[in-house]
N, C-alpha and C positions, 0 to 999 in steps of 0.2 A: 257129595260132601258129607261129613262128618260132626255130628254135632255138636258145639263145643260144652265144655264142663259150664254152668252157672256161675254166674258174678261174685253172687253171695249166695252162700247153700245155706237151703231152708233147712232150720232145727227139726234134731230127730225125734222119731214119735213117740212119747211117753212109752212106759214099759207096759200100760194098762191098754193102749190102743196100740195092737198089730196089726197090718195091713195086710189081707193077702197076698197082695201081687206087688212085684216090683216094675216099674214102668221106667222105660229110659229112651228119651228123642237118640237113636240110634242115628238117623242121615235125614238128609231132605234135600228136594233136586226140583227143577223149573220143570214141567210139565203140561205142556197147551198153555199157555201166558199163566198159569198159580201155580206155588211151591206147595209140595207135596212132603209132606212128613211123617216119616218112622220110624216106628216104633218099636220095641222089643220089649214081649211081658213075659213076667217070669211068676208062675205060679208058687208061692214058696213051699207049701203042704209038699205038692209034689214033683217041685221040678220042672215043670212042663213048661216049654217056652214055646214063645210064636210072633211075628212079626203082625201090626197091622199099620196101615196107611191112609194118614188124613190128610185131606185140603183145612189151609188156617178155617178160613167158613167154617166147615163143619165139628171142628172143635171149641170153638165160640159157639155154637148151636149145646152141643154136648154138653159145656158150661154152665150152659144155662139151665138147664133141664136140670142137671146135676144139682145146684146149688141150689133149687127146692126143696132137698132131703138132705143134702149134706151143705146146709152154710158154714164150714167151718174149712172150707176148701180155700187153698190157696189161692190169690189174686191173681187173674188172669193176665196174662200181656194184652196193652191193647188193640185196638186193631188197625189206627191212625187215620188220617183223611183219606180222601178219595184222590190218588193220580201220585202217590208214595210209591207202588208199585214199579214204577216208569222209573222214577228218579232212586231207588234205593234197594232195588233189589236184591243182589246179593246181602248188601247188610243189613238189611231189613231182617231179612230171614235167620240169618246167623244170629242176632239180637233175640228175635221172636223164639229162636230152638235153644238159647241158652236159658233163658224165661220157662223154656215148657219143661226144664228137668226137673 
C-alpha cells in the first residue's frame, strides 16, 4: 500500500534552516502481525536516495532519542491503546503513514 499525502502539510522550513534530506512514508504493508513502513530519503547535496524500513515501535523509540537534540521536531502520531491493532488495522496504519509525512 501506498502512503497517502497528510491531512494538513506541515509549514515549510524557513529559508535560514535547510534540511539535508528529504524523507517521504513511501508504503507500508502487514508483516508477522506489525506494519512495516517505508521510507525513501533523498540526500539533497547529492542526489542520493535509499529506501529504509521501520516497525511503528521503532520509530516512537527513534523519537524519542531524537527529541533530546532536536525539540523542535514535529509531533509524533500516537501510538493508541493496547488491542487497536485487532480492531483497525488497515486504518490505523493509513492514519499513522499520513502523520509520518
Amino acid at each position: 500500500m501506498f502512503c497517502p499525502e497528510p491531512a494538513s502539510p506541515r509549514k515549510p522550513a524557513s529559508p535560514r534552516s535547510s534540511h539535508p534530506f528529504k524523507v517521504k512514508c513511501a508504503s507500508y504493508q502487514a508483516v508477522v502481525g506489525n506494519m512495516v513502513y517505508t521510507f525513501s530519503v533523498t540526500h539533497n547535496a547529492s542526489g542520493a536516495e535509499w529506501e529504509t524500513k521501520w516497525r511503528f515501535s521503532e520509530l516512537l523509540i527513534a523519537d524519542s532519542r531524537l527529541r533530546h537534540s532536536i525539540p523542535t521536531l514535529p509531533k509524533f502520531p500516537a501510538k493508541g491503546p493496547p488491542g487497536m491493532k485487532l480492531m483497525m488495522g488497515p486504518q490505523r496504519a493509513q492514519r499513522r503513514a499520513a502523520a509520518l509525512q
